[in-house]
C-alpha positions as CSV (number, residue, x, y, z in Angstrom):
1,X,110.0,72.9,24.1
2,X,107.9,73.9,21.5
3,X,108.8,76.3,19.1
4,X,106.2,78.1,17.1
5,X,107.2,78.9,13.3
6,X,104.8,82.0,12.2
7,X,104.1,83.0,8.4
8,X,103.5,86.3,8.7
9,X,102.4,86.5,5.0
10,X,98.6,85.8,4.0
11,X,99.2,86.8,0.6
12,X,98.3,84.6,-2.0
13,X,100.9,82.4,-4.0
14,X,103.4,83.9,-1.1
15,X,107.0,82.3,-1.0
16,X,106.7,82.5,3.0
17,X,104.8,78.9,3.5
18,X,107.5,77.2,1.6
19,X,110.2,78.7,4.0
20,X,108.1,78.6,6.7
21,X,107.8,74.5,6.2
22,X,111.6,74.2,5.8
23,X,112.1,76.7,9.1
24,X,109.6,74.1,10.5
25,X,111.5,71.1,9.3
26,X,114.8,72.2,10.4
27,X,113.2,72.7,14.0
28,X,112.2,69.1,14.0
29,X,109.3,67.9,16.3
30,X,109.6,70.9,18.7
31,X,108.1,73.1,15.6
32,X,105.3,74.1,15.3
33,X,104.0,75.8,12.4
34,X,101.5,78.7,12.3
35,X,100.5,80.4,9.2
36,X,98.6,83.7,9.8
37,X,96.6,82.6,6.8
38,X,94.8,80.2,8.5
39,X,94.1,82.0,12.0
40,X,91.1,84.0,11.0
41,X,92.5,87.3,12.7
42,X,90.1,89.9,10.9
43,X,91.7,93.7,11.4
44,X,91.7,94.0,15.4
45,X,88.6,94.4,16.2
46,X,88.8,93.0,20.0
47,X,86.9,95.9,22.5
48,X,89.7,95.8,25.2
49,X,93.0,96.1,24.8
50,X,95.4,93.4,24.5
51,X,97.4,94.4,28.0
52,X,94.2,93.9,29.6
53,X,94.0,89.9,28.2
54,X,90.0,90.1,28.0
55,X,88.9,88.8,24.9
56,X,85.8,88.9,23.6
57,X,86.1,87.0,20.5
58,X,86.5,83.3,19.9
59,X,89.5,84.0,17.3
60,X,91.7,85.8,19.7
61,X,91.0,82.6,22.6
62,X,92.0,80.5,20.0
63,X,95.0,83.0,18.9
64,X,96.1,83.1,22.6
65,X,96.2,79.6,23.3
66,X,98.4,78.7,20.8
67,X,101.0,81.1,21.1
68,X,100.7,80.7,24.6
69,X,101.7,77.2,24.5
70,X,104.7,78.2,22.3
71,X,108.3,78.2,24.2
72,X,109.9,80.6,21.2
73,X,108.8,81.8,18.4
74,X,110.3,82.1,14.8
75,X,108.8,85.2,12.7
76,X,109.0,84.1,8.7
77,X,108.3,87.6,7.3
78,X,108.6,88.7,3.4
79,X,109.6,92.5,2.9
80,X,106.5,94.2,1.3
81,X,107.2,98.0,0.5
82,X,110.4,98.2,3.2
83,X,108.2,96.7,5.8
84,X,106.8,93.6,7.1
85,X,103.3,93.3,6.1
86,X,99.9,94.4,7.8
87,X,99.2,90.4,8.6
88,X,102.3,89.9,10.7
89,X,101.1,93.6,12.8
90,X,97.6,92.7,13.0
91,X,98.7,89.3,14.8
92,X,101.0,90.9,17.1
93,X,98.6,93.4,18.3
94,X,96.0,90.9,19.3
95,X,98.0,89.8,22.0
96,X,100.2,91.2,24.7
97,X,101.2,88.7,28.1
98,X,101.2,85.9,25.8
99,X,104.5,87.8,24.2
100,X,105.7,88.8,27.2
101,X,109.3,86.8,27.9
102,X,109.6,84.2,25.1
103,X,113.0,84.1,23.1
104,X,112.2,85.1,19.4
105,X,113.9,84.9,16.0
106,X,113.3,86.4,12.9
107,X,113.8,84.8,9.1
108,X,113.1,87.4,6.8
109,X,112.9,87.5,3.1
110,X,113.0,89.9,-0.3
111,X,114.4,90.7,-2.8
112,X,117.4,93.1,-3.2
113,X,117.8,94.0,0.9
114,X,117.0,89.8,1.6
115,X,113.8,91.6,3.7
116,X,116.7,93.2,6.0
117,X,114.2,96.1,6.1
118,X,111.3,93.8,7.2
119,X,113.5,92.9,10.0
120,X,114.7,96.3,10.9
121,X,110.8,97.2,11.1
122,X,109.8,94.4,13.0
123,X,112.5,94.3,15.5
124,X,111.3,97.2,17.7
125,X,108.0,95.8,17.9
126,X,108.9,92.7,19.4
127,X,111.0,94.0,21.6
128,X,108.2,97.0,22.4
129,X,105.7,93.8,23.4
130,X,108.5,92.2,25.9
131,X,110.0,89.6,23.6
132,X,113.7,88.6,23.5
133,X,114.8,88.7,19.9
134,X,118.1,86.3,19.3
135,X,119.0,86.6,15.6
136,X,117.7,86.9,12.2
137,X,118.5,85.3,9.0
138,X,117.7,87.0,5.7
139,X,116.8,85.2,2.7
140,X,117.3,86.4,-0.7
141,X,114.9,84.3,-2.0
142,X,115.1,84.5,-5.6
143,X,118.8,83.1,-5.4
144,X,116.7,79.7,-4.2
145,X,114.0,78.9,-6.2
146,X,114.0,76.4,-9.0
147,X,110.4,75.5,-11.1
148,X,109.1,78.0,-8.4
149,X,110.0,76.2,-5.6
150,X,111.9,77.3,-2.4
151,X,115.2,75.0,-2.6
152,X,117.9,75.9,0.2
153,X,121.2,75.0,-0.3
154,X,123.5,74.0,2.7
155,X,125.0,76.8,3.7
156,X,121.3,78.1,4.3
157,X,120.7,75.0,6.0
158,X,123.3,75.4,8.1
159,X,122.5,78.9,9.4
160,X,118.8,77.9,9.7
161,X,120.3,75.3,12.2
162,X,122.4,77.6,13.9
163,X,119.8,80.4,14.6
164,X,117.5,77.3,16.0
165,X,120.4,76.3,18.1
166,X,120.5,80.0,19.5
167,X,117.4,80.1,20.2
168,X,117.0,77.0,22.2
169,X,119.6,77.6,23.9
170,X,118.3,81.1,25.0
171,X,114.5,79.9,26.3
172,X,116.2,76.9,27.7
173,X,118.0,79.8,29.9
174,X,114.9,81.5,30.1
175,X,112.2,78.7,30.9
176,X,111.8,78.7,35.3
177,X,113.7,75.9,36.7
């Protein structure tokens, strides 16, 4: 069962690839982890739209196929401006069926609000494009960094764990027999 971890930040010297690796560790060899900053998604710029799944251009093939072949997916969003950023949108309107069904989870992470807002914003759009969200964790970063690094503690570990658990357990439940 794979598991795809998304960073849904492009932003230069972004906190969201360091928690994305550790969301990525914790999942083990089911995860897989996709940062947005590497998918050469320009703004949408497909012809069709993404209900009708004909695409024109090579980077939304490629973009399909690999969430396609993800059982779940994990959402690593920051909290820009109350939100989750343009990046993460852009990505999710590329695609429509390949959404459609799989068990989702959201890690989000700010400041003050832990991104709680970033979640709150993003949570009606997954579940708008068919997906079936199963928890969030929210990160207040800042109380884990040391020398700039992203250093979880256990307790953070353990609920990183947990929500995995959860959502495994959900797309096992949801996968066809």
């Amino acid at each position: 069962m794979t598991v795809g971890i998304v960073i849904g930040s492009t932003r230069p010297g972004r906190v969201g690839g360091q928690i994305g690796a550790w969301m990525a560790g914790r999942a083990g060899a089911g995860g897989d982890l996709i940062d947005l900053a590497e998918q050469g998604l320009p703004l949408l710029d497909e012809p069709e739209h993404a209900s009708t799944g004909n695409y024109a251009r090579a980077h939304t093939r490629r973009w399909s196929e690999r969430i396609a072949g993800c059982a779940a997916l994990v959402f690593v969003t920051p909290e820009y401006n109350s939100s989750f950023p343009a990046s993460l949108k852009n990505a999710l309107d590329y695609l429509y069926q390949e959404w459609r069904g799989k068990p989702v989870a959201v890690v989000a992470y700010g400041g003050i609000s832990s991104g709680g807002r970033a979640a709150q914003s993003l949570l009606p759009v997954l579940v708008h494009l068919g997906m079936m969200p199963v928890g969030t964790l929210l990160v207040r970063f800042r109380n884990h960094l040391a020398d700039g690094r992203f250093v979880p503690n256990d307790a953070l570990d353990a609920d990183a764990d947990d929500l995995l658990a959860t959502l495994r357990r959900v797309t096992a439940q949801a996968l066809p027999a």
